[in-house]
C-alpha positions as CSV (number, residue, x, y, z in Angstrom):
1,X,-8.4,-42.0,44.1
2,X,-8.2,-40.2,47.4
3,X,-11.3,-41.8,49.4
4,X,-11.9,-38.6,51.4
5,X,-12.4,-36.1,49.2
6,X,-15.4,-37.3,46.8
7,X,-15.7,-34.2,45.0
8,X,-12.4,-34.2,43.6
9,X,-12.7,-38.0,43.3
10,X,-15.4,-37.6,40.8
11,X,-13.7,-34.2,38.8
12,X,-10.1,-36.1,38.3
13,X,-11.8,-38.6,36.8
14,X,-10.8,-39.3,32.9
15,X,-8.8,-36.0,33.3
16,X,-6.0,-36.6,31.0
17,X,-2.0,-35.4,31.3
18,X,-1.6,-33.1,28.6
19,X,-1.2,-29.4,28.4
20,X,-4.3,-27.7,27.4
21,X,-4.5,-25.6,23.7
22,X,-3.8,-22.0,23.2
23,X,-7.6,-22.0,22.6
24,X,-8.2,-23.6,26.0
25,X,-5.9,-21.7,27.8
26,X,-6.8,-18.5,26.4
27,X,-11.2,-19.5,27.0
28,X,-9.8,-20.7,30.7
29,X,-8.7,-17.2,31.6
30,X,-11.6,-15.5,30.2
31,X,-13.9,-17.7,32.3
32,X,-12.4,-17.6,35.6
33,X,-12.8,-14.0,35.6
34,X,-16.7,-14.8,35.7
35,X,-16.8,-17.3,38.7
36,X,-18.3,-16.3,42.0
37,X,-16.7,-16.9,45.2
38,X,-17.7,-20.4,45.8
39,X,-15.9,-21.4,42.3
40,X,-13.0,-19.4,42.9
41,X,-12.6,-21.1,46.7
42,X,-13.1,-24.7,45.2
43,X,-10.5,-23.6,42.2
44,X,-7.6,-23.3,44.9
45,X,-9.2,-26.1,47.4
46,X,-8.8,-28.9,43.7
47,X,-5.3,-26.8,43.8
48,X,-4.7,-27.6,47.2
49,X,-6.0,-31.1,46.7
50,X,-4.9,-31.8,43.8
51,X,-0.8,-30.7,45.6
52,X,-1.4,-33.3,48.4
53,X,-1.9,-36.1,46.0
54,X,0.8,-35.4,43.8
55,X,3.7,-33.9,45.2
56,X,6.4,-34.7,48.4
57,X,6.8,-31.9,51.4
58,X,3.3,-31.1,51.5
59,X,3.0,-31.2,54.9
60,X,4.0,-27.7,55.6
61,X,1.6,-25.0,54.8
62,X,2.5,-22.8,51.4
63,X,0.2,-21.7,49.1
64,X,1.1,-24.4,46.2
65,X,2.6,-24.5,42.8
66,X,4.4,-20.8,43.5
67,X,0.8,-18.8,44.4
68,X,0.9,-15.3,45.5
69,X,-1.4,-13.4,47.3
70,X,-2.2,-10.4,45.7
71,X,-4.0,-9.3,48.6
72,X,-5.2,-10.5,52.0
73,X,-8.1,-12.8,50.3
74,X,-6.7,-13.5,46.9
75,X,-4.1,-16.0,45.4
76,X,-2.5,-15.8,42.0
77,X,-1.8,-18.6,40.3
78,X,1.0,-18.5,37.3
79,X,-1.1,-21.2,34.9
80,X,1.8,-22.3,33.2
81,X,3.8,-23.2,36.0
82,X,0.6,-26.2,36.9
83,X,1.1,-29.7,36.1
84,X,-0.8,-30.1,32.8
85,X,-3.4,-32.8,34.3
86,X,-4.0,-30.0,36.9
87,X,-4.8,-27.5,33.9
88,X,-7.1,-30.4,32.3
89,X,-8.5,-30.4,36.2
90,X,-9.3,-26.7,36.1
91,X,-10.5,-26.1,32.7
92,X,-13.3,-29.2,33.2
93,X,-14.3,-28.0,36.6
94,X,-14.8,-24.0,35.7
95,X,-16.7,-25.0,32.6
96,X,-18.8,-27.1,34.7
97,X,-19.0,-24.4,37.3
98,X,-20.2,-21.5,35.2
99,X,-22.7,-24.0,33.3
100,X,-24.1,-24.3,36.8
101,X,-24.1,-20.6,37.5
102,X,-25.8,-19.8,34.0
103,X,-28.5,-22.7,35.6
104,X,-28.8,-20.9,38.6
105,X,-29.7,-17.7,37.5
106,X,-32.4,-19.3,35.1
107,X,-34.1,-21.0,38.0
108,X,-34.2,-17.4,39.6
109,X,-35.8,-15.6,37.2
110,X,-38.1,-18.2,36.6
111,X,-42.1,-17.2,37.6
112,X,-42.9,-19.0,40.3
């Protein structure tokens, strides 16, 4: 456990090391393409996190596990090239975020 970064204390929790299946993978991609900007910035920020608990030489600033930008406000991430517990990291916390949005946006069109 980290102790300063709660958030990520409470998603690594039970996250097991193993890669994730096809069928995961392949439902992971199709649902980060539907995450807002607040889900895509705490995707690389559990990335960046997630780096600084797990490997050496993080003390210089790179964008982690071999990211690109792909423009000035975008990173690409190769998903096969993340440490599988990461992948189990990511797939809980994007299903978790899109159950949120879908929550959201009942509450919205709720009468009031």
């Amino acid at each position: 456990m980290s102790g300063n970064f709660p958030f990520y204390d409470s998603m690594i929790k039970d996250v097991k090391d193993k890669d994730l299946t096809i069928k995961q993978k392949n439902d992971f991609i199709t649902r980060i393409g539907k995450m807002d900007e607040n889900g895509t910035e705490l995707v690389y920020a559990l990335i960046r996190i997630y780096e600084m608990h797990h490997e050496e030489n993080t003390g210089t600033y790179k964008i982690p596990y071999n990211g690109k930008y792909i423009d000035k406000n975008n990173i690409q991430f190769d998903f096969d090239l993340l440490p599988n517990k990461l992948k189990q990291l990511l797939y809980k916390f994007v299903n978790i975020h899109l159950k949120k949005m879908e929550e959201e946006k009942m509450i919205e069109k709720r009468p009031i």
